[in-house]
N, C-alpha and C positions, 0 to 999 in steps of 0.2 A: 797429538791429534785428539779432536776431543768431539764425541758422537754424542747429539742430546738426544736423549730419551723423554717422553714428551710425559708419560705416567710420574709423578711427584713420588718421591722418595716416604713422604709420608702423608697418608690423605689429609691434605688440610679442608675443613669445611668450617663454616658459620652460621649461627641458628638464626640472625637478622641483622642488617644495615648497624651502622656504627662509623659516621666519622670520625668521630673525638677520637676512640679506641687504633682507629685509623692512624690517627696522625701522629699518636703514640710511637704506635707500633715502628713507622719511617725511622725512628732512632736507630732501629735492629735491620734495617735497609742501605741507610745510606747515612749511619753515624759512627762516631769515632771509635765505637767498640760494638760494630753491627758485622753482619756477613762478609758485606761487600769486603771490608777494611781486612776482614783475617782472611778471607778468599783470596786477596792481593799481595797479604804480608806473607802469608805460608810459600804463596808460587813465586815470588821476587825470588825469597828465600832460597829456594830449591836450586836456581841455578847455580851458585858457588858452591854447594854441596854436591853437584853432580860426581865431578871428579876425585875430590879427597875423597868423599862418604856416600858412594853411589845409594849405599840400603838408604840412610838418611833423604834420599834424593828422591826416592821411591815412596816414603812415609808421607814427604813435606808435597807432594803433588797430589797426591790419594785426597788429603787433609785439606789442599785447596781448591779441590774435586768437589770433594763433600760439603765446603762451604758457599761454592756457588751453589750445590742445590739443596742447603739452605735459604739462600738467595732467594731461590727460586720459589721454594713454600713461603715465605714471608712479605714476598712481591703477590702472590696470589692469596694470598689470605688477605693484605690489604687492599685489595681489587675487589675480591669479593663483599670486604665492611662500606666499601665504597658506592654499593647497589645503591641506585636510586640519585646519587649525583654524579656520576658520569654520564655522555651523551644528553638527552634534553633534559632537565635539572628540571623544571618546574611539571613538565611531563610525567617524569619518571616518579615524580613524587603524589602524582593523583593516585600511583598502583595500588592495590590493593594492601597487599604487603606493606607499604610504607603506610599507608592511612593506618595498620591497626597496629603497625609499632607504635606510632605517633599519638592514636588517637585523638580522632576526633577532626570536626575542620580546617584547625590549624595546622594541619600537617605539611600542607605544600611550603609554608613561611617558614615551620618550624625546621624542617630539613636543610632548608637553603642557608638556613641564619648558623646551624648547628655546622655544617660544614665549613661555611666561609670563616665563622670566629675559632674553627679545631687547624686549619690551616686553607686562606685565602689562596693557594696557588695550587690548591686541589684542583677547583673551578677558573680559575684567572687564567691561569698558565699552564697548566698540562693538561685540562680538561678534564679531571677526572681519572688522570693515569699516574700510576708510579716514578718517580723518576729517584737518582741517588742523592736525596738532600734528607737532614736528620730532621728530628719534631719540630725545630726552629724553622725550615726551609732553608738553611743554610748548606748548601753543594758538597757535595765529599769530597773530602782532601785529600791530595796524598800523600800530606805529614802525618795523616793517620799509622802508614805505617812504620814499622821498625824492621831494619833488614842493615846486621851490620857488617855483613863479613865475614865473621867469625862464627861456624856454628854453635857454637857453647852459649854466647849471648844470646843469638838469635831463640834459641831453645829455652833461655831464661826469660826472653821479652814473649815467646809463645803462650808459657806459662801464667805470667802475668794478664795475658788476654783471653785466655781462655778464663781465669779468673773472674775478671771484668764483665766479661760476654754473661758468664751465669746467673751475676747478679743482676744486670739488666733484665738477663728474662724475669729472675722471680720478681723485679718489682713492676715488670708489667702485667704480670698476672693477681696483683691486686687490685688494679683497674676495671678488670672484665668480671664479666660472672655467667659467660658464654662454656658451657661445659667445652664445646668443640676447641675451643679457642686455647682453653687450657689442654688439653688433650695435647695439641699441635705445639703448647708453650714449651709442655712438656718436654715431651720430645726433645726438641732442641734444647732448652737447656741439658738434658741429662747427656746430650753429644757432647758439649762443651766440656764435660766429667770426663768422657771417655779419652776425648783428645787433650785432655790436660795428659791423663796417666800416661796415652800414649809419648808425650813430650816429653814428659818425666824420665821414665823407662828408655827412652832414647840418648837422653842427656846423661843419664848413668852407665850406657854401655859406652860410654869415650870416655878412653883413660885418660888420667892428667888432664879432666877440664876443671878445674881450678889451680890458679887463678885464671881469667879469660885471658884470649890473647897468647903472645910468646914468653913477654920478661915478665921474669919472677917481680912478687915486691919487695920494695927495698927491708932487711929485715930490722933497718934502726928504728922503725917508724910502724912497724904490721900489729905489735902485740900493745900500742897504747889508746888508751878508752880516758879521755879527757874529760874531769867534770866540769861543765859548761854552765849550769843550773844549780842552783840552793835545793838542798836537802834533796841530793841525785839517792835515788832508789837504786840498789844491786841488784843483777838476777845474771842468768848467762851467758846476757849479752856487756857484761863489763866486771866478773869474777867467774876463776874456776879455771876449766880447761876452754882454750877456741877450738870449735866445734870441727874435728875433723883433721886440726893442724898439730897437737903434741905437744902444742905450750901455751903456756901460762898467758890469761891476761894482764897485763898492767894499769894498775887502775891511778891515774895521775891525781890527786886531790887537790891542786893546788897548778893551774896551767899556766899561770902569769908567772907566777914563782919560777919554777921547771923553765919558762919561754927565756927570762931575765938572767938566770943563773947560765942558761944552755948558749946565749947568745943566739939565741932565735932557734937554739935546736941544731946548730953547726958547730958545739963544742961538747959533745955528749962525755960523761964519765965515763962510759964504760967503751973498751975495747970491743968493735964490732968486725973487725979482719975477717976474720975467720968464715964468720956469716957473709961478709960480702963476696971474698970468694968463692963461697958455695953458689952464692947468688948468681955470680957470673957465670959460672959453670953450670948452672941451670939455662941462662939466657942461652949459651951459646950449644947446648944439645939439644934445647925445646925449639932452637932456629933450625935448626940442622934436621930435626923431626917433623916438622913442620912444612918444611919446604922438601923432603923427600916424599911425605904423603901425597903431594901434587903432584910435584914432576913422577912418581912411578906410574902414576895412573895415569899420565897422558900418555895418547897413540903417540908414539914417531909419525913421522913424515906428515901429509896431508890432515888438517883435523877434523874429524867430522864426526856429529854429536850423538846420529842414532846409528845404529846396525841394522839391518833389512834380513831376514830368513828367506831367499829365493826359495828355496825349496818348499817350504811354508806355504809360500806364495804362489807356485803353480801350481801347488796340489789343490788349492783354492778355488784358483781359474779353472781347474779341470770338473 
């Protein structure tokens, strides 16, 4: 259930009109790594998490909570750069206000031309209002989001967006030179920090999330680092220890060679039994794991999603 509160989370305000900055700004509205798009990926998300990882379930709504009212400052701060071309355009532009942003008598031309060329469907088609399309006017999608099943990924495709999200702020905040506007930029970028560590911090209290998923990988195949390129550079992502896992890289120097000799890599030299049994004995206790975290958490009999405190709830009434 979700109650709006009509006070914005954080005051957003602006010191004068701005469509260009406006039209910007709809990337962080109704673009591929804006509010809307994590508001939708976070709360998809939430629902296959309820039952294995109720806390995770708790996090990932809170976080979809908070990015609608994101949402909400970022639909109101472009409303507000919008003064002066919503409702009557040519009107709104003799005000006061607008004349001495403008300066001068060309103001009423110069507003109409600066809006229609920062985005034509400001005017054309919404009149002046918000809607979820990004700086292009292209609609929001919902292959925007990532929602796969698996919380481990999910938590890793979180991270990547919250990523994304911060750099967009900081590169809209070289556009403006609106102190309020940075203020508000602010803000929500440094959310986006916060809710990275939260993901983080989340995806490290679940044991055994790597690799994602149930089966293990195969281990004929986990520890080699192909060189593909002339004069491959080493660092630790292709010498040393793999990060986490206790063995050795394999640094292949020669992949055609290795492909020719191995028969495409289905006649390996070396004996792998031993690894492959573990392998499987990993598959079939990480299934067994897996599918016991679900079924213990579900109710028997009837299923039903929330619980109700009666008691709670007449002492309410009363």
């Amino acid at each position: 259930m979700f109650h709006h509160v009509k006070s914005l989370q954080f005051n957003a305000r602006v010191s004068r009109p701005d469509p260009r900055f406006a039209n910007l700004l709809l990337e962080q509205f109704g673009g591929e790594n804006g509010e809307l798009a994590a508001a939708m990926q976070y709360f998809t998300q939430a629902f296959g998490a309820k039952v294995p990882h109720p806390d995770k379930y708790d996090m990932l709504m809170d976080i979809a909570t908070e990015e609608f009212s994101h949402l909400e400052i970022v639909g109101a701060t472009i409303q507000m750069l919008l003064k002066g071309v919503n409702g009557e355009l040519k009107n709104a532009a003799d005000s006061s206000e607008i004349m001495q942003v403008m300066n001068g008598k060309a103001a009423k031309e110069n507003i109409i031309h600066e809006a229609l060329t920062a985005n034509p469907q400001f005017v054309v088609i919404t009149g002046g209002g918000v809607t979820p399309r990004n700086s292009q006017g292209i609609p929001w999608c919902a292959s925007y989001i990532h929602s796969n099943g698996d919380l481990t990924v999910d938590l890793r495709s979180n991270l990547a967006s919250e990523s994304r999200a911060k750099l967009v702020y900081e590169h809209l905040m070289k556009f403006t030179d609106d102190p309020y506007i940075h203020e508000t930029l602010s803000f929500l970028m440094t959310r986006e920090v916060a809710h990275y560590k939260m993901f983080e911090a989340a995806l490290d209290s679940i044991p055994n999330n790597f690799p994602p998923g149930v089966l293990a990988a195969d281990p004929r195949y986990t520890q080699e680092v192909y060189n593909l390129s002339d004069g491959a550079l080493r660092g630790p992502w292709n010498e040393g220890e793999m990060p986490g896992m206790g063995k050795e890289w394999i640094f292949v120097e020669h992949p055609l060679q290795q492909v020719q000799e191995t028969e495409g890599q289905t006649n390996l030299p070396q004996d792998f039994s031993e690894e492959l049994n573990a392998a499987e004995r990993q598959n079939q206790n990480m299934s067994a794991v897996k599918s016991a975290e679900v079924k213990n958490a579900e109710p028997k009999g009837v299923a039903q999603w929330s619980t109700y405190d009666v008691v709670t709830k007449q002492t309410e009434l009363k």
